[in-house]
C-alpha positions in Angstrom: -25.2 28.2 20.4 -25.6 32.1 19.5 -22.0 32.5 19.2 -22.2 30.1 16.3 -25.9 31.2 15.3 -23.9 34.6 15.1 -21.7 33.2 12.5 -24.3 33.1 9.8 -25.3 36.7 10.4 -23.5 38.4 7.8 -24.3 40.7 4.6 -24.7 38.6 1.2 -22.1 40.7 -0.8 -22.4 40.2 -4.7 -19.9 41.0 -7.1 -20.1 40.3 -10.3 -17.5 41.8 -12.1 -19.0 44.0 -14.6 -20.9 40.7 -15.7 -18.4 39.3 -17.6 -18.0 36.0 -16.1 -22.0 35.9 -15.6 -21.9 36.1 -19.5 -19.2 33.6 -19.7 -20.7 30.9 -17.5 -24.0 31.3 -19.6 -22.1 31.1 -23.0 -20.5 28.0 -21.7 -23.8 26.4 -20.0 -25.7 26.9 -23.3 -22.8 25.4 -25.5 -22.7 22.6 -23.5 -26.4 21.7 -23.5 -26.5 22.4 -19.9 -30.1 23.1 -18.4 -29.7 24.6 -15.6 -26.3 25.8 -13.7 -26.1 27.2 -10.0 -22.6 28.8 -9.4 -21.1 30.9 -6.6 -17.8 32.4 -5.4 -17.4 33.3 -1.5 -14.8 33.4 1.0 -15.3 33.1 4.5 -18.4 35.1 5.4 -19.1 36.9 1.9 -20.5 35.5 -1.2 -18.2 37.1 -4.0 -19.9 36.1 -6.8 -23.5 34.3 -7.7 -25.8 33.3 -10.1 -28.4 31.3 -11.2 -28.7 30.2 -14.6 -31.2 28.1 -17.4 -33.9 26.1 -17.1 -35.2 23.2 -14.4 -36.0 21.3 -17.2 -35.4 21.1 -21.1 -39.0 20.8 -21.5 -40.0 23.5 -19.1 -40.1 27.3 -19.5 -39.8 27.3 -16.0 -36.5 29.7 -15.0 -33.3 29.3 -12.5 -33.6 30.7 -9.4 -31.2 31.2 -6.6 -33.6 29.0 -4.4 -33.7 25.7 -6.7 -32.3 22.5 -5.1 -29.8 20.3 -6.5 -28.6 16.9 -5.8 -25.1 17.0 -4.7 -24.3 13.0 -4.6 -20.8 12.3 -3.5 -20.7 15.8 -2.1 -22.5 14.3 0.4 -19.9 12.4 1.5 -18.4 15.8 3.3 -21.3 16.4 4.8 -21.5 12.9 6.2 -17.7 13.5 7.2 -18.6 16.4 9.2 -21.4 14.8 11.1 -19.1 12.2 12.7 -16.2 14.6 13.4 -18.9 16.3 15.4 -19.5 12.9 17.3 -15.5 12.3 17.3 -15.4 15.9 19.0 -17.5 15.1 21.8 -16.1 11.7 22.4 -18.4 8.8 21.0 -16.0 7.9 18.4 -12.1 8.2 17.7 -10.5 8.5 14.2 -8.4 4.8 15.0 -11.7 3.0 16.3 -11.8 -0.1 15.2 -15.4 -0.9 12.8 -15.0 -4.5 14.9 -14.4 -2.7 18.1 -18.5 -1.5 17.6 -19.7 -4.6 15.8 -17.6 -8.1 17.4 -20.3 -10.0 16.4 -19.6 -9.4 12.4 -16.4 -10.4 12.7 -16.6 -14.4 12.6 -18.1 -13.8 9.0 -15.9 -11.4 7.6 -12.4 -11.1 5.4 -9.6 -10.8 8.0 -8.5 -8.4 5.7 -11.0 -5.6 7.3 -10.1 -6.6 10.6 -8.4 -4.1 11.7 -10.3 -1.4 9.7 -10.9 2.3 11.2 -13.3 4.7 11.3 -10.4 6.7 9.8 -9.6 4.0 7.1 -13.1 4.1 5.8 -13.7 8.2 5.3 -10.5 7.8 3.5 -11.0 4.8 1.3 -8.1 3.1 3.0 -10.3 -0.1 4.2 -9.8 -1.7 0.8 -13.9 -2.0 0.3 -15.3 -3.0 -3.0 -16.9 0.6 -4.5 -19.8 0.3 -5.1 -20.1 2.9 -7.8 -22.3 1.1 -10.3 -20.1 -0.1 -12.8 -19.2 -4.0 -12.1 -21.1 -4.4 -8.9 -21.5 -7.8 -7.0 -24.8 -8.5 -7.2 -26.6 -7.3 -3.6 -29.4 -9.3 -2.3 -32.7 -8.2 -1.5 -32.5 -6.8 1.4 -35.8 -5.9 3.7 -36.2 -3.4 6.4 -35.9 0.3 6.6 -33.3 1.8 5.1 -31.3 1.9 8.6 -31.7 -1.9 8.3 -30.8 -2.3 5.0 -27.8 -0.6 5.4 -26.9 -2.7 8.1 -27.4 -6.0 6.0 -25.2 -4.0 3.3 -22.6 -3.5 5.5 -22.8 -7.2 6.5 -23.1 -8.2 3.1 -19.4 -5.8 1.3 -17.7 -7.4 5.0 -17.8 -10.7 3.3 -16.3 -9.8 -0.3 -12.7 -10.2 -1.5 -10.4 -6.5 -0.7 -9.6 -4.6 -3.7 -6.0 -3.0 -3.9 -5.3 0.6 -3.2 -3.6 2.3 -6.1 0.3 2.4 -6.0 0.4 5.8 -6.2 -2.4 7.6 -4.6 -2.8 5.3 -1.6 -6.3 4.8 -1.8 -9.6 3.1 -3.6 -12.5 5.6 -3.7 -15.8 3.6 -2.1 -19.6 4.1 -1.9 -19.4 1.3 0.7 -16.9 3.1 3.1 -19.1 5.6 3.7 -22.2 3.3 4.9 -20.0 1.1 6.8 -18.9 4.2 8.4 -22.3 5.7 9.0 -23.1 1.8 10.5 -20.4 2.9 13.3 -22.2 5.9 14.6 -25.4 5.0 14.0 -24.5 2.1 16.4 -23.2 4.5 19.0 -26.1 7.2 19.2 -29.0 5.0 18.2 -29.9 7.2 15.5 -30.0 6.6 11.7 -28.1 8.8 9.2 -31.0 10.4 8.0 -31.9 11.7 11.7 -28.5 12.7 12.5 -28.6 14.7 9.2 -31.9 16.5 10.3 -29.8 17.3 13.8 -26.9 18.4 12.7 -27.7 20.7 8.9 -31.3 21.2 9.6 -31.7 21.6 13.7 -28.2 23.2 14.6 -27.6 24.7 11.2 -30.4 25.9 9.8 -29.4 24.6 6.5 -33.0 23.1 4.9 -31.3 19.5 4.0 -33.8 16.8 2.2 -33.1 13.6 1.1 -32.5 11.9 -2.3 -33.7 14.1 -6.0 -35.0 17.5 -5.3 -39.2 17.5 -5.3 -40.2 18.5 -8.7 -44.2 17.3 -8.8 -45.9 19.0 -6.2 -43.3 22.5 -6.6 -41.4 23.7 -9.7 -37.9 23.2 -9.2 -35.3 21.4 -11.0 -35.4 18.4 -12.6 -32.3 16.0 -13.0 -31.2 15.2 -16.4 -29.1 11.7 -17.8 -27.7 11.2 -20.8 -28.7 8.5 -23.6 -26.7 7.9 -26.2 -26.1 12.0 -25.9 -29.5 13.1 -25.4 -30.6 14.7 -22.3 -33.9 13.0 -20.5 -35.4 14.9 -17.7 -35.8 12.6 -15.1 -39.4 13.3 -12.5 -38.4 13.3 -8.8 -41.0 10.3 -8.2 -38.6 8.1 -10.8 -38.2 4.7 -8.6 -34.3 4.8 -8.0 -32.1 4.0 -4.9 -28.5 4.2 -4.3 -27.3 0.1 -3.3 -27.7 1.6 0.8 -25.0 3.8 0.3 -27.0 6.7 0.7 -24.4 8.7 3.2 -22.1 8.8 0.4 -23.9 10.6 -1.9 -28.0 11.3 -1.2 -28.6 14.7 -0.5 -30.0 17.8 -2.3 -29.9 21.6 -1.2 -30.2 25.1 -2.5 -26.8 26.6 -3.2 -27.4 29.6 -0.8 -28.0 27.0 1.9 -24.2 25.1 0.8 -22.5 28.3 0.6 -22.6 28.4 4.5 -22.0 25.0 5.3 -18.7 25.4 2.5 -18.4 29.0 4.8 -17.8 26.7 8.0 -15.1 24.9 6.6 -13.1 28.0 5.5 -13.6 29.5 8.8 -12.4 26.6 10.2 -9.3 26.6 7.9 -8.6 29.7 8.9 -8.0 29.3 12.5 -11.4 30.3 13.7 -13.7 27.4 15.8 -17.6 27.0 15.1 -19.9 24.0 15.2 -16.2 22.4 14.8 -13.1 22.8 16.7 -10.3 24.9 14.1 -8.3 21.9 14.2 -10.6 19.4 13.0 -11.4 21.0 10.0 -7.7 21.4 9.3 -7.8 17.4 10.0 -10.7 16.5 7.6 -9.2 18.4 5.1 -5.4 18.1 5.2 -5.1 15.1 7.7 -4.6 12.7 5.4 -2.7 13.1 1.9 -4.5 13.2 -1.7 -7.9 11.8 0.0 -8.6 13.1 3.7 -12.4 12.7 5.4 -14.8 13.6 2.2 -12.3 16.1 0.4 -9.5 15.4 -2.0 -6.8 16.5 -0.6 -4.7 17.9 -3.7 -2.0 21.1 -4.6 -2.4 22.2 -8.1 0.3 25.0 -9.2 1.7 25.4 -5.9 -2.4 26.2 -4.4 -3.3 23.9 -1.8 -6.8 22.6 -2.8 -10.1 20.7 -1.1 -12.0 19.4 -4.2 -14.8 17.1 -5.0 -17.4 16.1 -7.3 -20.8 14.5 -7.2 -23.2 13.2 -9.6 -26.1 10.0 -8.9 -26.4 10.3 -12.8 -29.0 13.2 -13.5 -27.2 15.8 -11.6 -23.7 17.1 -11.3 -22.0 19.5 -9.1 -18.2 20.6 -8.3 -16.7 22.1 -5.1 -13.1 23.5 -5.6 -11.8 25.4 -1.5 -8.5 27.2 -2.1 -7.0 26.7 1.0 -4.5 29.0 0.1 -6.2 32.0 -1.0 -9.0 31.4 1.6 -11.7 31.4 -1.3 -14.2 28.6 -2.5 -15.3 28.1 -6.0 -19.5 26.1 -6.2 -21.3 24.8 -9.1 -24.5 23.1 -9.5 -26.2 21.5 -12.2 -29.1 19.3 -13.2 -27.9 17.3 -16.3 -24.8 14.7 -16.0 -23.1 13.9 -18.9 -19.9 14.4 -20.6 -20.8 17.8 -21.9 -21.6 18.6 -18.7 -18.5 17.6 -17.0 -16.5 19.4 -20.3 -18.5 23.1 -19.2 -18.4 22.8 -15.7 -14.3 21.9 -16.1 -14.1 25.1 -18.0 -16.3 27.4 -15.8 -14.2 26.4 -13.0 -10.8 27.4 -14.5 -12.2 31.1 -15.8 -13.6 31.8 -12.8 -10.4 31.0 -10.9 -9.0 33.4 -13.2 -11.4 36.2 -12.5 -10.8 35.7 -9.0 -7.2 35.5 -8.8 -5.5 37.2 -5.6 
């Protein structure tokens, strides 16, 4: 544990180029009615670039900082990835269990289509599992319990509903659901729920200060999430009564940037060859393993640069994660509106900051 405890002791290096991407990024947050925007640049062990931009709110004075949280939603789903790698590591789980290996009594009542599911399948979105994304839902019942047993009925419940079809070309169908059924697996096999295995792992071992669901905005100042309506942003109060369908390991968390920086710093470590709270090679796996959707990352080359990209959004927040696995650098931005506009800025920050950066 303090050779890996060592690994976070470097020197925050910041770089920022004579200001004229900071200037950019703001130009571009304000154009595109952005209230607040999080952004950083770092490679393995120094942060290159970072700022913090805007507002926490459009109806607030009160300013960015560096320390502000952000929801990261299906962002999450790395982190959740990561978790169970740590689990397949030390030999509770393999990558080819089967989900009815750990739960034989489901299987009477489920499609024979997910028979033969794995734990593998599901990070993936190989297990053919309706999404779950809001948009055309089945209706879910009412289910009661803690959120550990909710999830379980969930996981019950998606067992029982007719398999999509994976796209012809991309060989997958992005799930919510995948990602609780395989949370369901390990929290199973260790007797813990999600959210206890994320307080182990990010906030025990790694020191990373992980909460749960929208950042707390009415007992601090921080930021406030903002949706859309009928192009309008409406700040949206951290109390707002709002769940996620039990598919909370795919998309659930919020953090401060500086605190995602090293957790996104483990994973290009990892990349490169060097072994930390994960083996070298299981990073390579989780990331590469598996083509154009691996364990949490899309696995994607764009211009001949190999690439570990996702996005996340619950619908008041958006943030983007581009990892050049060929240049050994990792673009990050966070904000606290979702909307078109949003998605339009953040699209364009991204490419000019690959362009400042270039090699």
């Amino acid at each position: 544990m303090k050779k890996f405890k060592a690994l976070f002791l470097f020197a925050f290096t910041v770089i920022c180029y004579g200001q004229n991407s900071v200037k950019f990024v703001d130009s571009i947050r304000n154009a595109y009615h952005i209230p607040e925007l999080n952004y950083a640049v770092v490679n393995n062990n120094s942060i290159l670039e970072i700022a913090a931009l805007g507002l926490h709110s459009i109806k607030l004075k009160d300013t960015a900082t560096p320390n502000d949280r952000f929801h990261i939603g299906s962002n999450t789903k790395a982190m959740t990835s990561f978790i169970i790698a740590k689990y397949v590591e030390i030999g509770k789980l393999k990558w080819n269990t089967k989900f009815f290996d750990i739960f034989p009594e489901w299987k009477t009542k489920s499609k024979k289509d997910y028979h033969q599911i794995t734990l593998q399948d599901l990070l993936s979105h190989r297990a053919k599992i309706q999404a779950f994304q809001g948009n055309n839902d089945p209706i879910i019942p009412n289910f009661k319990g803690t959120k550990q047993q909710k999830r379980k009925q969930f996981g019950q419940f998606v067992l029982t509903l007719n398999p999509t079809d994976l796209d012809t070309i991309l060989n997958f169908n992005y799930s919510n659901a995948d990602y609780t059924l395989a949370t369901l697996m390990l929290e199973k096999l260790t007797n813990k729920s999600w959210e206890q295995l994320v307080e182990e792992v990010f906030n025990k071992d790694l020191h990373l200060n992980v909460k749960f669901s929208w950042p707390e905005n009415q007992k601090i100042k921080d930021t406030w999430g903002h949706l859309d309506s009928s192009n309008v942003l409406i700040p949206v109060p951290s109390n707002f009564d709002y769940h996620l369908d039990f598919t909370e390991p795919a998309g659930d968390i919020n953090i401060k940037l500086t605190d995602y920086i090293k957790f996104i710093q483990l994973n290009l470590q990892g990349l490169n060859g060097t072994s930390n709270y994960l083996n070298a090679k299981t990073y390579l796996f989780i990331h590469k393993g598996i083509p154009n959707y691996s364990l949490g990352w899309y696995n994607i080359y764009e211009n001949g640069i190999e690439l570990s990209t996702h996005s996340g959004t619950a619908g008041t927040y958006y943030s983007l994660v581009h990892i050049d696995r060929s240049n050994g650098l990792a673009y990050i931005i966070f904000t606290n509106a979702y909307s078109e506009n949003t998605k339009q800025g953040v699209r364009l920050i991204m490419r000019k900051l690959k362009e400042y950066h270039k090699s």
